[in-house]
C-alpha positions, 0 to 999 in steps of 0.5 A: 588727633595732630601730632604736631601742636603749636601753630608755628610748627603746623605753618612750617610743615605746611609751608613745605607741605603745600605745593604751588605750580609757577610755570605760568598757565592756569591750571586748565591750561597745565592738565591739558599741556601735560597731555599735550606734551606726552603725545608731542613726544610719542608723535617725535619718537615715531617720525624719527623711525619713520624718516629712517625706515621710510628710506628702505627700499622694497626688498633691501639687502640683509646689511641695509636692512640691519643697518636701518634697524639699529639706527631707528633703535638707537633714535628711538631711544634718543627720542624717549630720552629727550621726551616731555616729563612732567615738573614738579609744583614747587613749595610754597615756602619757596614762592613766597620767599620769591614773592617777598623778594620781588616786591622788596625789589619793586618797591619805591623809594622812601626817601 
């Protein structure tokens, strides 16, 4: 049985419960788009080493070699730093505040 009883109490916590995303795409389109998203960023992170690496040549010198190895490390980390994360739906008290703002916004005038 609910712990909470009056109906004002349970659309409240639903209201802040409830959760809507407003990044603009179908939901089809958000579950691909996250996975699309994190493969991006991993293709990024391996052309970023790739590009510093790739510029070795066959049998480089010690100092080359180390100097290449801390760049592709410290790239890599900018990449992953930079890299896609998901955001979080907002509630849905806040997009129907917004909502009701808009079409106050929008409405016509009555005089």
């Amino acid at each position: 049985m609910s712990k909470i009883k009056s109906p004002k109490e349970k659309k409240k916590l639903s209201l802040a419960r409830d959760r809507r995303n407003t990044y603009g795409e179908n939901p089809k389109a958000g579950r691909e788009g996250i996975r699309r998203g994190k493969q991006r960023s991993h293709m990024e992170e391996r052309r970023a080493v790739g590009r510093v690496l790739r510029h070795l040549k066959e049998k480089p010198d010690e100092n080359e070699a180390i100097e290449a190895d801390i760049l592709a490390r410290t790239l890599a980390l900018q990449k992953k730093r930079e890299a896609f994360k998901k955001r979080a739906d907002e509630p849905l008290a806040v997009v129907i505040k917004r909502k009701l703002a808009r079409r106050e916004k929008l409405a016509w005038p009555l005089s």
